[in-house]
Backbone as ProteinMPNN parsed JSONL, in Angstrom:
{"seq_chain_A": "XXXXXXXXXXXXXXXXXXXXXXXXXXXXXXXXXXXXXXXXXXXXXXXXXXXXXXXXXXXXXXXXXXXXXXXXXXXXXXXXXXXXXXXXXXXXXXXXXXXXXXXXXXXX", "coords_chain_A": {"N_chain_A": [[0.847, -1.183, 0.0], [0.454, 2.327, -0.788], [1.426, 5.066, 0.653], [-0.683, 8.018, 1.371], [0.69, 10.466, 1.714], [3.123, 10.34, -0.171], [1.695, 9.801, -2.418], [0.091, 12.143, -2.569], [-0.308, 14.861, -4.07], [-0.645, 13.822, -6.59], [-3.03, 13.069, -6.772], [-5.141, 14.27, -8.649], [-4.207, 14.279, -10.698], [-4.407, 11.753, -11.486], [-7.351, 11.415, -11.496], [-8.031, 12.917, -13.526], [-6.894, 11.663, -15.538], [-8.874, 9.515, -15.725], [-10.6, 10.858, -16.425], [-10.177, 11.463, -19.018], [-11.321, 9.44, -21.41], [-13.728, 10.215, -20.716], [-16.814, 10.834, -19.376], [-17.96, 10.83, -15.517], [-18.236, 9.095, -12.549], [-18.105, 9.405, -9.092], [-17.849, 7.003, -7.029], [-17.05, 5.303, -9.151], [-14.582, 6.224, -10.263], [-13.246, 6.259, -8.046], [-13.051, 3.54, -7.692], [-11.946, 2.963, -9.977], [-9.351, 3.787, -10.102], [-8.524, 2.51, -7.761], [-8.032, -0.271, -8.814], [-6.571, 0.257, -11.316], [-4.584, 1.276, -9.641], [-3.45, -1.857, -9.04], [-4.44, -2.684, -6.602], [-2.816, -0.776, -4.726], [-2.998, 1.374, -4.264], [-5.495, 3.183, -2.293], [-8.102, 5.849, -2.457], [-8.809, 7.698, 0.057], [-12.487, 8.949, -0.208], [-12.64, 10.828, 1.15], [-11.154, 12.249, -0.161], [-10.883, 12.022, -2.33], [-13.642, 13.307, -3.442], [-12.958, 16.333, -2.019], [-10.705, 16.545, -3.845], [-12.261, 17.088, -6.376], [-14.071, 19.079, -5.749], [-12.125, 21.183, -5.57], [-11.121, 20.933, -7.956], [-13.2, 21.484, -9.808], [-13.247, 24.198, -9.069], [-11.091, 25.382, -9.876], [-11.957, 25.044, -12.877], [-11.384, 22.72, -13.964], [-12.394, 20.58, -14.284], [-16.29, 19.774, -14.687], [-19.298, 19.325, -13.563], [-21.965, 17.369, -13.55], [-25.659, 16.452, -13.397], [-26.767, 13.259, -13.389], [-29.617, 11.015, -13.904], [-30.317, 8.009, -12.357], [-31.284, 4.717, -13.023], [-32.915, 3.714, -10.748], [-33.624, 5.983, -9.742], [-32.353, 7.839, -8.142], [-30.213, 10.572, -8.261], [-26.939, 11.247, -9.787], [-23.764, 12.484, -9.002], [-22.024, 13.382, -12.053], [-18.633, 13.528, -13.654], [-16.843, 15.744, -15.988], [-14.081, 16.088, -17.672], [-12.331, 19.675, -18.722], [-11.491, 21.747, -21.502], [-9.423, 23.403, -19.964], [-8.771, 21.727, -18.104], [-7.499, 19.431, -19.298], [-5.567, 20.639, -20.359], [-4.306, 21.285, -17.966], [-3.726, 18.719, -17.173], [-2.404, 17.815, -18.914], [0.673, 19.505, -17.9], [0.648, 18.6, -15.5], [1.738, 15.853, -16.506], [4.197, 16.405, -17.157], [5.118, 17.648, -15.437], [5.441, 15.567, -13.49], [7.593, 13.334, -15.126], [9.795, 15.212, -14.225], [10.059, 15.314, -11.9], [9.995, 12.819, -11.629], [13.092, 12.162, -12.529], [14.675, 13.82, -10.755], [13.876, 12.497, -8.079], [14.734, 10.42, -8.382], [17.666, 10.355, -8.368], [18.412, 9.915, -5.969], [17.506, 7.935, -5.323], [18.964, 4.402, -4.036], [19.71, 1.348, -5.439], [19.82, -1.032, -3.158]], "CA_chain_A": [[0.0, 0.0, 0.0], [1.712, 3.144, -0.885], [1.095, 5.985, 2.019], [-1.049, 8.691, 0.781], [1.671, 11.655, 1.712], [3.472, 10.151, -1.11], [1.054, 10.476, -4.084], [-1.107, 13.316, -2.558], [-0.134, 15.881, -5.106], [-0.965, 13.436, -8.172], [-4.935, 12.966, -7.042], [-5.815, 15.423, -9.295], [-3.828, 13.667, -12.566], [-5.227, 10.444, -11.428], [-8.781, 11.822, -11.631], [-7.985, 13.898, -14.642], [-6.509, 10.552, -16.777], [-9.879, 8.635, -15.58], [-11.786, 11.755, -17.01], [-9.731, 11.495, -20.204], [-12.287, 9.245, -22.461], [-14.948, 10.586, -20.911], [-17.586, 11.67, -17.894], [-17.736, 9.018, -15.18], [-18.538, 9.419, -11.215], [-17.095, 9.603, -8.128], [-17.588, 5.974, -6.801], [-16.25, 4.599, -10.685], [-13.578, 6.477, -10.54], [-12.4, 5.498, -6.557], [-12.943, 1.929, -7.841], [-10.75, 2.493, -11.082], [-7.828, 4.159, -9.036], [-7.899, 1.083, -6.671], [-8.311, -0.935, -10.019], [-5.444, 0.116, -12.007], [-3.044, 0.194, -8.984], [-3.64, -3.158, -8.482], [-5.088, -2.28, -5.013], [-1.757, -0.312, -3.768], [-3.374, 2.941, -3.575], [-6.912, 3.327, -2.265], [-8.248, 7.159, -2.35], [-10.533, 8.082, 0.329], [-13.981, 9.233, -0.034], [-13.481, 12.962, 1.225], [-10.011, 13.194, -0.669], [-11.542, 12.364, -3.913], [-14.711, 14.806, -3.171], [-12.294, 17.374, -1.919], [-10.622, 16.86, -5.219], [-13.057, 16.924, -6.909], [-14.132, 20.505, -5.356], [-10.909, 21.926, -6.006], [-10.471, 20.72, -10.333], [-14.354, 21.845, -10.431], [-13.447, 25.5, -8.586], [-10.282, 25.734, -10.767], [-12.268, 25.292, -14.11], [-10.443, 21.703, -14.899], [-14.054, 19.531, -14.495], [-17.217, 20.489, -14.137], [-20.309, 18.177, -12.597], [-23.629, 17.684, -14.099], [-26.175, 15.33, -12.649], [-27.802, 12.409, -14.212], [-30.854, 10.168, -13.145], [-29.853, 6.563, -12.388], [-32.149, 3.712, -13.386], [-33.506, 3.372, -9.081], [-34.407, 7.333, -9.718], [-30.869, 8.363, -7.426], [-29.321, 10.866, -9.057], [-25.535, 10.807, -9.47], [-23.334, 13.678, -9.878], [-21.112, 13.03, -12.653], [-17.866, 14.672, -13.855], [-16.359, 15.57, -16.893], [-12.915, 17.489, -17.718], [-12.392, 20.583, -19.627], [-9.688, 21.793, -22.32], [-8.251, 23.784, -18.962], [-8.575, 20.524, -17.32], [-6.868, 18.833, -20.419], [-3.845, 21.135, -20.476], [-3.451, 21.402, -16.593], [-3.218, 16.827, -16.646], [-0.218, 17.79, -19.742], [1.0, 20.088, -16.982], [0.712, 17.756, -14.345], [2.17, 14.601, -16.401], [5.459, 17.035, -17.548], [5.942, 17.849, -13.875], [6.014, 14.0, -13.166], [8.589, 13.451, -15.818], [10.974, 15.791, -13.72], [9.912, 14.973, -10.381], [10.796, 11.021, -11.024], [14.263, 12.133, -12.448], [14.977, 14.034, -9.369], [13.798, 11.848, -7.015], [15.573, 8.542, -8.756], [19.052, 10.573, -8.218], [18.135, 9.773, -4.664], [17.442, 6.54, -5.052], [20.005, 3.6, -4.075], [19.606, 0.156, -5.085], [20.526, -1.963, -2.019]], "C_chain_A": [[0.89, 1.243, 0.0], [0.413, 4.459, -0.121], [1.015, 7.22, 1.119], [0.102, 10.087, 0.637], [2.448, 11.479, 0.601], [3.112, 10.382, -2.534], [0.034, 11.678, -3.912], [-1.254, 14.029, -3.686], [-0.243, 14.926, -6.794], [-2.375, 13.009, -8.1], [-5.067, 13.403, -8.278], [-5.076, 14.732, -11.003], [-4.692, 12.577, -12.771], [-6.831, 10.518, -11.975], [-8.814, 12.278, -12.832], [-8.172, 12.468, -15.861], [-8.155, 9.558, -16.921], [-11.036, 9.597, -16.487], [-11.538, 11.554, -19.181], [-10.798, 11.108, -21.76], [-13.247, 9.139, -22.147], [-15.669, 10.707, -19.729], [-17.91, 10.357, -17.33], [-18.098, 9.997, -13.189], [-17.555, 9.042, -9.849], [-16.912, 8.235, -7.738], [-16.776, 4.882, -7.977], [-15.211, 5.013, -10.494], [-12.57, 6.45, -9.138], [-12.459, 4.048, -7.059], [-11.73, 1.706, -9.217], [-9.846, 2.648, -10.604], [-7.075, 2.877, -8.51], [-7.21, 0.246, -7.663], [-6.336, -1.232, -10.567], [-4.053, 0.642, -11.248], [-2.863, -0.38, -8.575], [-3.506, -2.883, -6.794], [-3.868, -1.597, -4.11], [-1.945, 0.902, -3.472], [-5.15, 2.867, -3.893], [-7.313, 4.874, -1.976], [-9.169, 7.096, -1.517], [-11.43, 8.838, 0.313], [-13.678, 10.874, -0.052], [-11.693, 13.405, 0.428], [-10.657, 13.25, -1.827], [-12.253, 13.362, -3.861], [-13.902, 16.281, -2.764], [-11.034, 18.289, -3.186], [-11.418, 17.287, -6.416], [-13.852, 18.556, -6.894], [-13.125, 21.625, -5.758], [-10.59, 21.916, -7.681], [-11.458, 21.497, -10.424], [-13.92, 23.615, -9.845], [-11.822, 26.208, -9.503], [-10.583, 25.643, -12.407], [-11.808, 24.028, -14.962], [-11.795, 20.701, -14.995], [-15.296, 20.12, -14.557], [-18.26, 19.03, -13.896], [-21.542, 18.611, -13.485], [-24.641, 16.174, -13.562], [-27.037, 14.261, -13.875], [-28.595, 10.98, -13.255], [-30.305, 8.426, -13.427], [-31.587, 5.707, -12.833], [-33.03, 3.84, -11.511], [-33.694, 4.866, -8.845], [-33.554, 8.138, -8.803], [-30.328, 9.106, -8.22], [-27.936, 11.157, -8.484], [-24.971, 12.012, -10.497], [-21.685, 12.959, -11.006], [-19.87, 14.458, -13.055], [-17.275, 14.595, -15.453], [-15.032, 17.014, -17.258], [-13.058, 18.488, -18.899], [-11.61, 21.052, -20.537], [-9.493, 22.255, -21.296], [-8.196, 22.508, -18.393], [-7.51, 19.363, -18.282], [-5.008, 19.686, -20.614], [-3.42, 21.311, -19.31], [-3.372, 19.633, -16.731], [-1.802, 17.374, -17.58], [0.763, 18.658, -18.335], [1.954, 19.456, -15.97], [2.114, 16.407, -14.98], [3.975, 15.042, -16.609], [6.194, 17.325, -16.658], [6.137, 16.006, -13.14], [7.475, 13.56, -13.583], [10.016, 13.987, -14.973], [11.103, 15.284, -12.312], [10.417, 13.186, -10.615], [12.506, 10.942, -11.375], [15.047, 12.509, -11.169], [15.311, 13.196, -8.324], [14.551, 10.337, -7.044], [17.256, 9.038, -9.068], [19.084, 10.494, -6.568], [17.862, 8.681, -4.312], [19.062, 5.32, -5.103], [19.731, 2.254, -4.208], [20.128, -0.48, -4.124], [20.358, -3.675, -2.277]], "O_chain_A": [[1.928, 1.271, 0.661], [-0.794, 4.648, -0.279], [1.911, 7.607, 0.369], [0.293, 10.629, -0.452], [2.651, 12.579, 0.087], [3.747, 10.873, -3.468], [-0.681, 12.12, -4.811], [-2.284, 13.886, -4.344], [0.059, 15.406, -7.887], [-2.96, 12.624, -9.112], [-5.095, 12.48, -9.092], [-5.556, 14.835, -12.132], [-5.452, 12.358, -13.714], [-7.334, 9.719, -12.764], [-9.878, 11.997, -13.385], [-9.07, 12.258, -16.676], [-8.513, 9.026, -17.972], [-12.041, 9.172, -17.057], [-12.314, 11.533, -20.136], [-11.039, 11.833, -22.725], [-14.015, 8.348, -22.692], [-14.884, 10.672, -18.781], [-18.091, 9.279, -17.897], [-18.129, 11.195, -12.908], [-16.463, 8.474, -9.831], [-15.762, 7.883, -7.997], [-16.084, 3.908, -7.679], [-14.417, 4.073, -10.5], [-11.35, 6.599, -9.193], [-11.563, 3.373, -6.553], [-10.964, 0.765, -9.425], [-9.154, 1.636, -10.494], [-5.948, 2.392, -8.613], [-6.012, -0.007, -7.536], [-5.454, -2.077, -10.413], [-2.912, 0.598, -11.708], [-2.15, -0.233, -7.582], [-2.516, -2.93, -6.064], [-3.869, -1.801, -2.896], [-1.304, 1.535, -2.633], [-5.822, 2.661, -4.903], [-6.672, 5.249, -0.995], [-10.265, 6.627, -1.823], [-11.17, 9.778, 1.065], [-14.115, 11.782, -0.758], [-11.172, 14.52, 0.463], [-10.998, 14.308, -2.356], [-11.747, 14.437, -4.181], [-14.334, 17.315, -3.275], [-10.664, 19.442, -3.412], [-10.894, 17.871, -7.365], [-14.156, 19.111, -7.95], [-13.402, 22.745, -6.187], [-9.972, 22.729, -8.369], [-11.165, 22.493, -11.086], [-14.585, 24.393, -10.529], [-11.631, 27.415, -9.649], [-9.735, 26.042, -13.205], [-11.772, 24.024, -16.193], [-11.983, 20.111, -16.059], [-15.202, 21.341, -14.428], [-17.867, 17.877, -14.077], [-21.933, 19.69, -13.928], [-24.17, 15.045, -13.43], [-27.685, 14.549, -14.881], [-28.198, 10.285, -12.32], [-30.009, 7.88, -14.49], [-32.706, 6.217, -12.871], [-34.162, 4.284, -11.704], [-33.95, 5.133, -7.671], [-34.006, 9.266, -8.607], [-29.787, 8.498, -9.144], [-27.651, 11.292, -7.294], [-25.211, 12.401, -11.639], [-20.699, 12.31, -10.656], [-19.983, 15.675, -12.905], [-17.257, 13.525, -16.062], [-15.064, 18.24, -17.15], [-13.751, 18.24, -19.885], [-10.518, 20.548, -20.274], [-8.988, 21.236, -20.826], [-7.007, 22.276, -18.176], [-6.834, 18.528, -17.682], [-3.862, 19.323, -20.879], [-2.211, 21.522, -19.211], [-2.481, 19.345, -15.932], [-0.626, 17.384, -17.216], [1.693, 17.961, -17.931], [3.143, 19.558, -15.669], [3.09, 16.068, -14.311], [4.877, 14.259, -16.311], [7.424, 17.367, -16.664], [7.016, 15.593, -12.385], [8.391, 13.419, -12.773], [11.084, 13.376, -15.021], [12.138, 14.92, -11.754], [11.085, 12.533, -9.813], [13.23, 10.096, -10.851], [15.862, 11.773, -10.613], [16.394, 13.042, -7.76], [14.817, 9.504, -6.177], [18.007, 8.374, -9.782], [19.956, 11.161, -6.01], [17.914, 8.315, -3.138], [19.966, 5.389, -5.935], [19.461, 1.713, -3.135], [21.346, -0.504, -4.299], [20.852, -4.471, -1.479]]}, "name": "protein", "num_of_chains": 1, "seq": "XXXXXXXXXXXXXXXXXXXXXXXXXXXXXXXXXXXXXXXXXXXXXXXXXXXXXXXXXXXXXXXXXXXXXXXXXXXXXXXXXXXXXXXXXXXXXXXXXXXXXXXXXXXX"}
C-alpha cells in the first residue's frame, strides 16, 4: 500500500486521466484508481470529493447530474480543455519529479 503523503499531489492527474475518455462518477472512478493500482493505492472518499471541489473550482471539471435507473441521481464529472492542459502540466511535472527523485534513489 503506498502511504497517501506520497502520491497526494498526483490525485488530481489520477482523476484527470480517468476523465480522459470521458464523464464518469465519483464511486467509478475510486474503484478504477484502486483498479489500475492493483489495489496499492486506495483514495478516500473525502479526498476524492475534496478533489473533486478543487479541479471543479479551478475550471479543470465540471459536474452535471444524471438520473440513475432506481431514480438516485448521481453527480457526474467531466474534464475541460483547462482541465486537459493542466493533466499535460501535471504529467510534464512527473517526468521531472521522477528524475529528481531517482538521483536519490540507491539500489541496495
Amino acid at each position: 500500500m503506498i502511504s497517501s503523503d506520497v502520491i497526494r499531489g498526483y490525485n488530481d492527474t489520477f482523476i484527470l486521466y480517468l476523465l480522459l475518455d470521458g464523464e464518469s462518477y465519483g464511486y467509478e472512478i475510486a474503484k478504477n484508481i484502486r483498479k489500475l493500482s492493483d489495489e496499492k493505492y486506495i483514495m478516500k472518499e473525502t479526498t476524492l470529493y475534496s478533489a473533486f471541489t478543487r479541479l471543479e473550482k479551478n475550471g479543470y471539471i465540471c459536474s452535471f447530474y444524471k438520473d440513475e435507473t432506481q431514480g438516485k441521481r448521481r453527480t457526474y464529472y467531466r474534464i475541460t480543455p483547462e482541465g486537459l492542459a493542466y493533466y499535460h502540466e501535471k504529467c510534464a511535472e512527473w517526468l521531472i519529479t521522477q528524475e529528481v527523485v531517482n538521483k536519490f534513489i540507491k539500489e541496495l
